[in-house]
C-alpha positions in Angstrom: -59.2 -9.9 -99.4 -56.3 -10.6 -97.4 -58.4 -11.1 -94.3 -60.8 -13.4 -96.2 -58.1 -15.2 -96.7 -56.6 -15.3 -93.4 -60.2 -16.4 -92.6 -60.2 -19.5 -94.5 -56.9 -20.9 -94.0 -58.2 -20.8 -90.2 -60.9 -22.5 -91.0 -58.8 -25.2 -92.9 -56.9 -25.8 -90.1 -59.7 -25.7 -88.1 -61.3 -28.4 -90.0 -58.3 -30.7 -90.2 -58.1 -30.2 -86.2 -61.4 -31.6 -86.1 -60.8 -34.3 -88.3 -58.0 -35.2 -86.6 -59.2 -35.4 -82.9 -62.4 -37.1 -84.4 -59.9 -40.3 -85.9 -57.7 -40.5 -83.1 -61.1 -40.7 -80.6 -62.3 -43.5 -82.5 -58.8 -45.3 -82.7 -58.8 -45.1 -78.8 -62.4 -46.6 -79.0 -61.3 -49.1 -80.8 -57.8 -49.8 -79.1 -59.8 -49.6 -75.7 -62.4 -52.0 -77.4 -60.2 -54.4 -78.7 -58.4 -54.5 -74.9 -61.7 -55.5 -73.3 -62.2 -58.2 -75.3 -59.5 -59.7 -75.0 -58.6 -59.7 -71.5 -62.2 -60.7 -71.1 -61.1 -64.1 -72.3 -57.9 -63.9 -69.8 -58.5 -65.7 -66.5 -58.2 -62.9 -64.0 -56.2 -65.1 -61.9 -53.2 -64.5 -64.7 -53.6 -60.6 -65.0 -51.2 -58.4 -62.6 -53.2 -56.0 -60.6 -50.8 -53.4 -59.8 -46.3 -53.0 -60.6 -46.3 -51.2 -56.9 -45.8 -52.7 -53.6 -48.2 -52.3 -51.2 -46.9 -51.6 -47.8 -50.3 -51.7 -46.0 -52.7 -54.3 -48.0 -56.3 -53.8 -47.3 -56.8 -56.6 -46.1 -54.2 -57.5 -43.9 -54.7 -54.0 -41.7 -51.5 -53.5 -39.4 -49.9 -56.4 -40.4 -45.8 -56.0 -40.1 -43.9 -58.7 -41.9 -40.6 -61.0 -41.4 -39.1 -62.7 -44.1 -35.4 -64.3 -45.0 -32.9 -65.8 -47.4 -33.1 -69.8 -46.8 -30.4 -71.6 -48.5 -28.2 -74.6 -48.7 -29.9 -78.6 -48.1 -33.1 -79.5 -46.1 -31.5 -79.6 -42.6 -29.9 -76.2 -43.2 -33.1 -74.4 -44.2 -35.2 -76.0 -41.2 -32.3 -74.6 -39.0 -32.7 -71.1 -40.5 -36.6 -71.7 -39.8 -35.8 -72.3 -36.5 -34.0 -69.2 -35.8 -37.0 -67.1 -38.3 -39.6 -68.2 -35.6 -37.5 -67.1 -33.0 -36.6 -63.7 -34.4 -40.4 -63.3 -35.6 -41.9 -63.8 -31.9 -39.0 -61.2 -30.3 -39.9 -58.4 -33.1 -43.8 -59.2 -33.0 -43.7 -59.9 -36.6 -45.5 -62.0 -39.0 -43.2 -64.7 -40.5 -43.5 -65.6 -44.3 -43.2 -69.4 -44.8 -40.8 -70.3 -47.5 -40.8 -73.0 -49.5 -38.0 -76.0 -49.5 -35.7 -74.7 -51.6 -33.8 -77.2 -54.1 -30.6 -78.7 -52.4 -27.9 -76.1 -52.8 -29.7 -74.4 -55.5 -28.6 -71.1 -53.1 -25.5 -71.3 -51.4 -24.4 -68.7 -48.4 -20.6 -69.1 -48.6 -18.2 -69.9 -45.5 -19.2 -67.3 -42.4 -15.4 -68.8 -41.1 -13.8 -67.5 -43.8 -15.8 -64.0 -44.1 -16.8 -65.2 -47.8 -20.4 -64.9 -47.8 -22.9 -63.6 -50.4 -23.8 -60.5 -49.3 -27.6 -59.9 -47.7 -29.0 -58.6 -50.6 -27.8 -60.7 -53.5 -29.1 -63.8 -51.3 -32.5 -62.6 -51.1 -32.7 -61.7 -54.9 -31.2 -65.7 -55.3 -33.4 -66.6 -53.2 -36.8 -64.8 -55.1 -35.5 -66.5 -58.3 -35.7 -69.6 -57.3 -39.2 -69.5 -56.1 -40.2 -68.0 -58.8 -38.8 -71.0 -60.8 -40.4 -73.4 -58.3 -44.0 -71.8 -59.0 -43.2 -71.9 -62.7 -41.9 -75.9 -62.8 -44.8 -77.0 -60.2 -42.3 -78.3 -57.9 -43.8 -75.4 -54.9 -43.8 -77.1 -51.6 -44.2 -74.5 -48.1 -41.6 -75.2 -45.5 -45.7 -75.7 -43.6 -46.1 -78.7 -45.8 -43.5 -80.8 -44.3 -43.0 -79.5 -40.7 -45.8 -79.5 -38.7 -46.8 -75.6 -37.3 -49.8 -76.4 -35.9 -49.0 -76.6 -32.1 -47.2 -72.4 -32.7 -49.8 -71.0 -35.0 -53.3 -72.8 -32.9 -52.2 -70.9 -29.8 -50.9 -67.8 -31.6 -47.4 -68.7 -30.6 -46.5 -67.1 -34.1 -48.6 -65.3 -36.7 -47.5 -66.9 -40.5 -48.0 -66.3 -44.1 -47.4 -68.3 -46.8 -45.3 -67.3 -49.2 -47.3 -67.5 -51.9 -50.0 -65.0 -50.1 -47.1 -62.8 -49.2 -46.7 -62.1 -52.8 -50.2 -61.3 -53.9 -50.7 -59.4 -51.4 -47.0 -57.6 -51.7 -46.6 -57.3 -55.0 -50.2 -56.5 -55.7 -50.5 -59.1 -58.2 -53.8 -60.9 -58.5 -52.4 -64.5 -59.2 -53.2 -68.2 -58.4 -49.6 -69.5 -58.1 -51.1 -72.9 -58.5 -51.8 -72.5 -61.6 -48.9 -70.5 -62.7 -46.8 -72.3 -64.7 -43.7 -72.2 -67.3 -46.3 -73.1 -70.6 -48.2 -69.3 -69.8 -47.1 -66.9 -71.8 -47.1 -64.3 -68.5 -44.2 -61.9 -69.4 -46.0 -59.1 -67.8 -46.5 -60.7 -64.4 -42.7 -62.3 -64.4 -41.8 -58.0 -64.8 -43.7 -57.3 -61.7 -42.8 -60.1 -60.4 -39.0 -59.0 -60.9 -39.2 -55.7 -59.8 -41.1 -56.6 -56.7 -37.9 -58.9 -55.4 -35.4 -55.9 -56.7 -37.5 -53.9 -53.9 -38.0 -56.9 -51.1 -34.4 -58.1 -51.8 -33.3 -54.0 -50.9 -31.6 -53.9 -54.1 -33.5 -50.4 -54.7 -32.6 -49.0 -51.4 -34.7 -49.2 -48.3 -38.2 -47.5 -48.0 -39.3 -45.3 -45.3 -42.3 -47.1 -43.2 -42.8 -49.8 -46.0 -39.2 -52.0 -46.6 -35.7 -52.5 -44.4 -33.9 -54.5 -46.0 -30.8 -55.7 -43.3 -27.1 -55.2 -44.6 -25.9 -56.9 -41.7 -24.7 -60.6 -42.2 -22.4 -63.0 -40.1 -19.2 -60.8 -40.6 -20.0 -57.9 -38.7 -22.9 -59.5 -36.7 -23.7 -61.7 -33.8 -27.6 -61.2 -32.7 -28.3 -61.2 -29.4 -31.3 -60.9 -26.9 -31.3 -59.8 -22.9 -27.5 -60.7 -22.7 -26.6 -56.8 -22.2 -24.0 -57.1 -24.8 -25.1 -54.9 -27.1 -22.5 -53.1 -29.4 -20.2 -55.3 -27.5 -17.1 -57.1 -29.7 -17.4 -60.4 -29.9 -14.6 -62.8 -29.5 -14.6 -64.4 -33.0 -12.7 -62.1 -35.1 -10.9 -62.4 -38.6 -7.4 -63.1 -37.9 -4.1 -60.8 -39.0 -3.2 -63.4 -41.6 -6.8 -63.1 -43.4 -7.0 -59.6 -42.9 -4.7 -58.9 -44.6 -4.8 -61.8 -47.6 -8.4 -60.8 -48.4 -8.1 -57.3 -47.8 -11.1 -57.1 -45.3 -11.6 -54.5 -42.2 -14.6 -56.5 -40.4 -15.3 -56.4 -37.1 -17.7 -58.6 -35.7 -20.3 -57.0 -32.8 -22.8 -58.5 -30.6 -26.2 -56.6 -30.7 -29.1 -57.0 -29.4 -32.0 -58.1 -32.0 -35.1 -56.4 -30.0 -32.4 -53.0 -29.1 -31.5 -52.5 -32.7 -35.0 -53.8 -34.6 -37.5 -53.5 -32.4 -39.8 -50.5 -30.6 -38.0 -46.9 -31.7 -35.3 -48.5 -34.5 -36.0 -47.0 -38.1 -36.7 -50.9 -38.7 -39.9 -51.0 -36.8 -41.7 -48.7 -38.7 -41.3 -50.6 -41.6 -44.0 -53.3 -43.3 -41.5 -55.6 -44.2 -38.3 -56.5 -42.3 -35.5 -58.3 -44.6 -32.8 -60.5 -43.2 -30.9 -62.0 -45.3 -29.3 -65.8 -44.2 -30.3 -66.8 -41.0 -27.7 -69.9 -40.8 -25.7 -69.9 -37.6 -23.6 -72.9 -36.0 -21.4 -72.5 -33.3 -17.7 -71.7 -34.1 -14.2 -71.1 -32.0 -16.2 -70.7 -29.0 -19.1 -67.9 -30.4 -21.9 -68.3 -32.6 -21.4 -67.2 -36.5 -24.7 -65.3 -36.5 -27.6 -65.6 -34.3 -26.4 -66.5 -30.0 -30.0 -66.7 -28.7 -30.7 -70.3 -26.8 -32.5 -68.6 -23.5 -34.3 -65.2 -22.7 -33.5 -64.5 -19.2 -36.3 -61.7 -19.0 -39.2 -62.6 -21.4 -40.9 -66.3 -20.3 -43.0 -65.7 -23.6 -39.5 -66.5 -25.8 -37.8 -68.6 -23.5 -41.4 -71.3 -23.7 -40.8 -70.4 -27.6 -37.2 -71.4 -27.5 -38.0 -74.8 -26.0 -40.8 -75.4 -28.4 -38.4 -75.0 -31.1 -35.7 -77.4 -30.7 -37.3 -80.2 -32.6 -40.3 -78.9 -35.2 -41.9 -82.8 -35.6 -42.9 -83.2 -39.8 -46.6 -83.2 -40.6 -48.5 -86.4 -39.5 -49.0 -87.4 -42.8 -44.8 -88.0 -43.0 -45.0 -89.4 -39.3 -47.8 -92.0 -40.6 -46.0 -93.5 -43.3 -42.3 -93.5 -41.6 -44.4 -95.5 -38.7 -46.2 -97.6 -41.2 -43.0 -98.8 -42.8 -41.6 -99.5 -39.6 -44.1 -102.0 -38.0 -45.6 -103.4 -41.0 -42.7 -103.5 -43.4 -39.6 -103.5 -41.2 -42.2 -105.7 -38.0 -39.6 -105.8 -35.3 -36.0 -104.2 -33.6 -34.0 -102.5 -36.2 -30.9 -100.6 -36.9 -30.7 -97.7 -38.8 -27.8 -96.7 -40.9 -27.2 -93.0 -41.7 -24.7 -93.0 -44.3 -23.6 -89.5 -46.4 -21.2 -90.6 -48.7 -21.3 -88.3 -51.7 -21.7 -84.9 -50.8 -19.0 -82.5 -50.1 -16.6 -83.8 -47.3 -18.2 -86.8 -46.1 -16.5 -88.2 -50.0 -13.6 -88.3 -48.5 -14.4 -90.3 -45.0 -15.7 -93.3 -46.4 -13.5 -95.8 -44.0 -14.5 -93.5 -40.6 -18.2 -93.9 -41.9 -18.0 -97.7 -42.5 -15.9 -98.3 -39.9 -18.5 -97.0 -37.1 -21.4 -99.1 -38.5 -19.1 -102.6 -38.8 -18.1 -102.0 -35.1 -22.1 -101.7 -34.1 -23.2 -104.3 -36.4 -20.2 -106.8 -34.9 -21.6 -105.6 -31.7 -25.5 -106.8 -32.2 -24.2 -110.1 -34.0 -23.4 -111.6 -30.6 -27.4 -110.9 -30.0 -30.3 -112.7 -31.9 -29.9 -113.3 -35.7 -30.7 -111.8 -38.2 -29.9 -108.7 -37.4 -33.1 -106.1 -39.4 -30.5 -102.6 -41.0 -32.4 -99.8 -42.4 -30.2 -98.1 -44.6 -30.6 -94.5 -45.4 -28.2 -93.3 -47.8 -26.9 -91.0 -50.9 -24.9 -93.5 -52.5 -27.5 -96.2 -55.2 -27.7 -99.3 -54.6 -26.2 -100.0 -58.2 -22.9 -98.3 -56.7 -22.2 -100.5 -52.9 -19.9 -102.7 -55.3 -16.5 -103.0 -53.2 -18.1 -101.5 -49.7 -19.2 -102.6 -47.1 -22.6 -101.9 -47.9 -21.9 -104.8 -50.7 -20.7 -106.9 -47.7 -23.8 -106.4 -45.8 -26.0 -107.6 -48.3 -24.5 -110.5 -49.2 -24.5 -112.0 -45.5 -28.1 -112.7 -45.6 -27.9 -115.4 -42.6 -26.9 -112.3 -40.1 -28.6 -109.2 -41.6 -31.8 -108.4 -43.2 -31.2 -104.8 -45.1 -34.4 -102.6 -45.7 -34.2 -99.8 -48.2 -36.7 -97.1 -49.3 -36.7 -95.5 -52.6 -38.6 -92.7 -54.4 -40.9 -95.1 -56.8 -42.3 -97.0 -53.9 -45.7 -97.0 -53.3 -45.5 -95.7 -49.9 -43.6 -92.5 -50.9 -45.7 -91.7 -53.6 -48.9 -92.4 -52.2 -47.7 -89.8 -49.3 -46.3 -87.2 -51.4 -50.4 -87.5 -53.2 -51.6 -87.0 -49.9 -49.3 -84.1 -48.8 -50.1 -82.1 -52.0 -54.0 -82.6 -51.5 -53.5 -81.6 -48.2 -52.0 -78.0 -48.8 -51.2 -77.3 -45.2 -48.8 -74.3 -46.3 -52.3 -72.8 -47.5 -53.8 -73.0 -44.1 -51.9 -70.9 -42.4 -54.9 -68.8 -41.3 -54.0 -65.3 -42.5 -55.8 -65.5 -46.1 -59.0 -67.0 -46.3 -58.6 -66.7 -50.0 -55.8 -69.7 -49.8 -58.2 -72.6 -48.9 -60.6 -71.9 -51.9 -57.5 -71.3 -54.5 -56.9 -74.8 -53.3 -60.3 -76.3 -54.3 -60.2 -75.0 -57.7 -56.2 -75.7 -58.3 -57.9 -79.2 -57.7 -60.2 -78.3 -60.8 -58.6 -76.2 -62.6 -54.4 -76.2 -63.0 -52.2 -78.8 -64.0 -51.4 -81.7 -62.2 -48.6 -80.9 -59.6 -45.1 -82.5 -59.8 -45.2 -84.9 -56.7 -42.7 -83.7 -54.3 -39.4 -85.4 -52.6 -40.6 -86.7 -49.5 -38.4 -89.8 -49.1 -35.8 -88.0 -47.0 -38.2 -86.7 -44.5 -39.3 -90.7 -43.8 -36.3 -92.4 -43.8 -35.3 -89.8 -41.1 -38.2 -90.6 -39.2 -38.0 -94.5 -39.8 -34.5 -93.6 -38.5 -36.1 -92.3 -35.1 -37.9 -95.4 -34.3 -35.2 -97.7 -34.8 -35.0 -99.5 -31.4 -31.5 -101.5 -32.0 -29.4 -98.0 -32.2 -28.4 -95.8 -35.0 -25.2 -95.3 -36.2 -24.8 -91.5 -38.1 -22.8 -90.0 -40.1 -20.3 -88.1 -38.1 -20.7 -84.0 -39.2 -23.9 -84.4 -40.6 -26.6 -82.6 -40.1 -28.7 -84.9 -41.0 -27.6 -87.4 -38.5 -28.1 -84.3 -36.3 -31.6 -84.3 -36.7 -32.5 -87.8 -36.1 -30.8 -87.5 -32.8 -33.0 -85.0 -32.1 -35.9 -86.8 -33.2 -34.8 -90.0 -31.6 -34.8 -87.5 -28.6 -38.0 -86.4 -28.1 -38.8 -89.9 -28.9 -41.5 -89.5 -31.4 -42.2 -93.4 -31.8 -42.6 -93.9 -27.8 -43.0 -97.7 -28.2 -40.0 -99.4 -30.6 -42.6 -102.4 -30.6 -45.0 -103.6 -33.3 -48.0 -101.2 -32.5 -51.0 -99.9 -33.8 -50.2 -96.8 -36.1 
């Protein structure tokens, strides 16, 4: 009896073991059914493919990547692209395009002062805000605005935009042209944020697939065939700062290909991280990157020439010409005048001062005299300047002045976004026909600020002079522009 019993309480349990795998098989079923059909309805463009990096993506075979913390305004960041061509074609890497960031939405610090955000923290600043420029539809590639065409048709450089970069990184499956802040995408924004924790080097470096630099302007002055390396350089924080910030730095000179290139732990790795690639020079050295000539490799000393003035797309070039003969029609003056932003506040008589003495100087020439202006400071503001005084001598000066509701501007920035050059940059055939169905499918764009990139080009074919802000980097570019001479005749011509 007792084993009869035994018997049938096995068989109970045996019975409710059944029952119980049979139920939670059909909630699966069900679970798994209700999944389908409802990610069925989810464009696959929106679903993340994978929360892992992918340090060799299929079908990029080989590739080995470059990319970089830009920061601070528009001349800063093309600066910094500058010196991310240069260090791209010296590693053999392929260089991801950034996008313009907003004006100082990232900020590096003062190199001078050894108070910099650290390499790290600006890359992770630096993946947030793109993230937020994908999400608001204001995305516009660093290739969008300066033209690449004459490095990447002769395979000067290899590039990848951005956007590809992280698809393919991040192993996310995602038209970016359609991703915006209305989805409800929480899962993709979590891969998306633990992919920049790894690219930023926030998780610690990974062997053969992520080296994520710790090196940054205060211990660092990269160098190439100057047989300096591990030298000191002569730029070094002073006893008094030493000691009122607490800081041991010492600043070295090292040699880029030496310490990243063939046999370095780097150059096993997918992806190289730098962080800031701002340099300027400083007390008689460079703050982080002393490469203007490569005595031994013709290859980067051709690239280094290339490189001092990057020309903006012709589209920009177009209009900035257009304006100038069929708006402006004759010899002009441009005006280059910061007045708002950081110290050039404070220098508003130095500013003024230089234009009145070139102005005064072209009166005694025919009248009147054509000014483009080009500045920060609204028109609804020049009460009390000089500016003010300028406009009401009609008889001597005629004063031009763009703005961002013109027609020109906006029927350019129309033309740049239909354009897409960022998504041509060759490595992705993929990009050219997300483009034709972003065209079709996603929500209108937000037209981008193009109106500095032609009054600095107006500003180059000004034939009368230009007067510039005086530390401006800005005014720094327009020399160079003006330079190269990118409007060879200052005449009315055919555009």
């Amino acid at each position: 009896m007792k084993n009869l019993s035994r018997n049938r309480v096995w068989k109970k349990k045996g019975f409710y073991n059944t029952t119980s795998l049979l139920s939670i098989s059909l909630l699966i079923f069900i679970f798994i059914f209700i999944f389908v059909s409802y990610t069925s309805h989810i464009p696959n463009s929106l679903l993340p493919i994978s929360r892992t990096s992918q340090c060799t993506p299929q079908n990029l075979p080989g590739q080995r990547f470059l990319w970089y913390a830009p920061h601070s305004g528009f001349s800063n960041q093309v600066s910094e692209f500058k010196n991310a061509i240069l260090m791209a074609a010296i590693l053999n890497r392929t260089l991801v395009v950034p996008p313009i960031l907003d004006h100082h939405a990232v900020a590096l610090g003062s190199c001078p002062k050894f108070r910099v955000l650290g390499p790290g923290e600006i890359r992770l600043s630096v993946w947030n805000h793109v993230i937020d420029l994908l999400r608001s539809r204001r995305y516009v590639s660093m290739a969008d605005i300066i033209d690449l065409s004459s490095l990447v048709s002769i395979s000067v450089i290899q590039a990848i935009d951005f956007r590809d970069f992280i698809s393919l990184w991040c192993g996310v499956n995602v038209d970016f042209d359609c991703f915006d802040e209305s989805n409800d995408q929480s899962s993709l924004l979590d891969s998306l944020k633990q992919c920049g924790s790894r690219l930023s080097g926030l998780d610690g470096n990974v062997d053969k697939c992520i080296y994520a630099l710790d090196e940054d302007c205060r211990t660092t002055v990269w160098t190439y065939q100057q047989n300096d390396d591990e030298v000191l350089d002569s730029f070094q924080p002073d006893e008094q700062l030493k000691k009122k910030k607490k800081i041991s730095y010492i600043r070295k000179r090292r040699d880029v290909y030496k310490t990243l290139g063939p046999g370095s732990k780097a150059e096993s790795a997918t992806v190289l991280a730098f962080g800031s690639l701002f340099t300027a020079p400083y007390k008689g050295s460079e703050l982080y990157i002393d490469i203007d000539e490569a005595p031994r490799d013709q290859r980067i000393s051709s690239l280094i020439q290339k490189i001092e003035f990057l020309p903006f797309v012709p589209l920009i070039t177009s209009a900035a010409k257009e304006y100038a003969f069929e708006t402006i029609k004759g010899p002009f003056l441009c005006a280059q005048l910061r007045l708002l932003d950081g110290q050039f506040k404070n220098h508003w008589k130095a500013t003024f001062l230089a234009l009145k003495n070139k102005v005064d100087s072209l009166k005694k020439g025919p009248l009147p005299i054509s000014i483009f202006v080009m500045t920060d400071l609204p028109e609804a503001d020049w009460h009390g300047s000089y500016l003010e005084d300028l406009a009401r001598d009609s008889d001597s000066v005629k004063l031009y002045v763009l703005r961002e509701k013109d027609e020109l501007v906006i029927r350019t920035a129309k033309k740049l976004i239909e354009s897409g050059h960022g998504m041509r940059l060759g490595l992705v055939p993929e990009s050219v026909d997300r483009m034709s169905r972003m065209k079709q499918q996603c929500p209108p764009q937000v037209l981008p600020d193009i109106l500095l990139y032609i009054e600095e080009t107006v500003c180059s074919c000004a034939s009368l002079g230009f007067v510039g802000t005086a530390g401006s980097t800005i005014a720094e570019g327009i020399e160079v522009m003006r330079k190269f001479n990118i409007c060879p005749s200052h005449s009315q011509t055919a555009l």
